[in-house]
Structure formats: C-alpha cells, structure tokens
C-alpha positions as YAML, in Angstrom:
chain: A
units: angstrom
residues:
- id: 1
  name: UNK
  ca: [0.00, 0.00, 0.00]
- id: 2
  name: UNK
  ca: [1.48, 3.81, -0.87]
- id: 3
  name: UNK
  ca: [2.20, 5.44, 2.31]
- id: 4
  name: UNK
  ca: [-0.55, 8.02, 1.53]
- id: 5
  name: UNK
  ca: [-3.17, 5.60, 0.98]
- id: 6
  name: UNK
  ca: [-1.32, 3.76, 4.31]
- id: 7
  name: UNK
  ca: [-2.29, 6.71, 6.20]
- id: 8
  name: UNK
  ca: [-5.54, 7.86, 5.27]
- id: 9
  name: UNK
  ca: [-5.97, 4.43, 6.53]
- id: 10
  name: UNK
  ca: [-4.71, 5.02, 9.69]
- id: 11
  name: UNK
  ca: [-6.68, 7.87, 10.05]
- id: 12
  name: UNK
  ca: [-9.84, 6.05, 9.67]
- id: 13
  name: UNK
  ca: [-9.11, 2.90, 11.53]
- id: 14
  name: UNK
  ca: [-8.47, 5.95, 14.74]
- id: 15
  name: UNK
  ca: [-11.87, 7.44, 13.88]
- id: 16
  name: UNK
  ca: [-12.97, 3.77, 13.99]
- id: 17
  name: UNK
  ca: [-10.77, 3.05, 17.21]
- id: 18
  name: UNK
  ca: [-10.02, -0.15, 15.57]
- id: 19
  name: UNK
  ca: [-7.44, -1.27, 17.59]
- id: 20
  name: UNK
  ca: [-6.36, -4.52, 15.77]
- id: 21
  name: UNK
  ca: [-6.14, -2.58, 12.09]
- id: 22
  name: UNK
  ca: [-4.35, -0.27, 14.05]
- id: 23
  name: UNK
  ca: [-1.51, -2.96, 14.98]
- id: 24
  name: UNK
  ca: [-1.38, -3.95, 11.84]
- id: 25
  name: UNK
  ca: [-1.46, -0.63, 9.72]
- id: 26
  name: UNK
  ca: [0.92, 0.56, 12.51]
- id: 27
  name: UNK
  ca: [3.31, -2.65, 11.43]
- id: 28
  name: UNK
  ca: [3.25, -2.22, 7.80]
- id: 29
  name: UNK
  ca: [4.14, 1.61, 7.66]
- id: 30
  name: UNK
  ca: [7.27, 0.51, 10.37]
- id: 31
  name: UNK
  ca: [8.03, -2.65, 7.33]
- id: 32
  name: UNK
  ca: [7.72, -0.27, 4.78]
- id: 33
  name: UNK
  ca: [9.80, 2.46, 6.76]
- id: 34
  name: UNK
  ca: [12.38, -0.16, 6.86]
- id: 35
  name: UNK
  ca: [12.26, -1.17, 3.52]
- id: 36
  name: UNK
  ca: [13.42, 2.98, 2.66]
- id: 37
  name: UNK
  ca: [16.14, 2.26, 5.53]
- id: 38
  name: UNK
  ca: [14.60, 5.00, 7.28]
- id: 39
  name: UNK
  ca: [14.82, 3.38, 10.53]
- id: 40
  name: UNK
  ca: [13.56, 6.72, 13.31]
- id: 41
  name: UNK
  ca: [10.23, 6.33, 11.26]
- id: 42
  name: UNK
  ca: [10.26, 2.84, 11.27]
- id: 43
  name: UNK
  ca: [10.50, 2.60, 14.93]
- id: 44
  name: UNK
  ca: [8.25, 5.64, 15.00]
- id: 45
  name: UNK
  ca: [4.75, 3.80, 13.53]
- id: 46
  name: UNK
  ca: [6.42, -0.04, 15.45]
- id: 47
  name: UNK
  ca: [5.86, 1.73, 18.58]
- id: 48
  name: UNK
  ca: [2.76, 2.01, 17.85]
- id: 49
  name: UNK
  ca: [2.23, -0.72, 16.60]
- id: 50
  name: UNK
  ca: [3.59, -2.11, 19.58]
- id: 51
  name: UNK
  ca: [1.24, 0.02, 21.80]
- id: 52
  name: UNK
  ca: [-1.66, -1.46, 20.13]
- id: 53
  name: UNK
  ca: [-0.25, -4.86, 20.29]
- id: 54
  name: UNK
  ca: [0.25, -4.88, 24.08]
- id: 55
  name: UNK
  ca: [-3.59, -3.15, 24.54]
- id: 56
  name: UNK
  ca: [-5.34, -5.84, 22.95]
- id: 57
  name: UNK
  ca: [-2.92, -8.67, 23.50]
- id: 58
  name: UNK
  ca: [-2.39, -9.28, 20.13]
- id: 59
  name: UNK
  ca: [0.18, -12.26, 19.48]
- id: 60
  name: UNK
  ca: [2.54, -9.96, 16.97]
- id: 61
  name: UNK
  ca: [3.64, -7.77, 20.21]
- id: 62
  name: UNK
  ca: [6.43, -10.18, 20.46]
- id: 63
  name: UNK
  ca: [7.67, -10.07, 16.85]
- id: 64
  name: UNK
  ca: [7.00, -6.09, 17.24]
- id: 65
  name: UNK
  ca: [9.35, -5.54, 20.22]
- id: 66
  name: UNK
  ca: [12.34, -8.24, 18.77]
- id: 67
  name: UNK
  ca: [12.04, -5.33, 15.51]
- id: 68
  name: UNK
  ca: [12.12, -2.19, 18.49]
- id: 69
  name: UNK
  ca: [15.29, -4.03, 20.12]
- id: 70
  name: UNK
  ca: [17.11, -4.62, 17.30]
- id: 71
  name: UNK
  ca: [17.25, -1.44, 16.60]
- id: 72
  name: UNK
  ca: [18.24, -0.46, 20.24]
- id: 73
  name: UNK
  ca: [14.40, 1.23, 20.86]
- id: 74
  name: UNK
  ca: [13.08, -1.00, 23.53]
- id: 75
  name: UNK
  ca: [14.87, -2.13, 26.33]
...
C-alpha cells in the first residue's frame, strides 16, 4: 500500500478506534519504513504498533518488540 493511501488508513481505523487494524497498519508503515532504511520512522509507527499490540494482547507484540530491540528502541 502507498504510504498516503497507508495513512488515510490510519486515520480512519483511529476514527474507527479499531485497535487490531491499528496494529497492523501501525506494522506495515514501520516494514515499509524499513524497507526505505529510514529506521527513526520505522520505529516511529512499530511503537505504535507495539502500543496497540500490548492493549489488545495481540500475538505480533512479540515479533514487534524483537524489531524495536534490534534497533536499540526498547529495552
């Protein structure tokens, strides 16, 4: 998805308060961010991807904090 089109997205899934599209719009902009090797706005939307994770226990938290760590952002 074009970043653009990623966060209109976002935007609506807030208005929605859909938590679990948040986690994993959140996640794709971070893999996409990462993709550009722009890693502060990667780690940026995986925090809050991360956030969302942990609020609705969603099993990718773990996979979204080993990404945070290895890039010296959590822990």
């Amino acid at each position: 998805m074009e970043l653009k089109a990623l966060d209109e997205t976002l935007l609506a899934a807030h208005a929605a308060q859909d938590k679990s599209m948040l986690v994993s719009l959140y996640h794709q902009a971070g893999d996409h961010m990462l993709d550009l090797g722009n890693i502060d706005a990667a780690c940026f939307y995986l925090t809050h991807a991360y956030i969302f994770a942990l609020d609705t226990n969603d099993p990718s938290a773990g996979a979204i904090h080993r990404i945070l760590a290895s890039h010296g952002r959590e822990e």
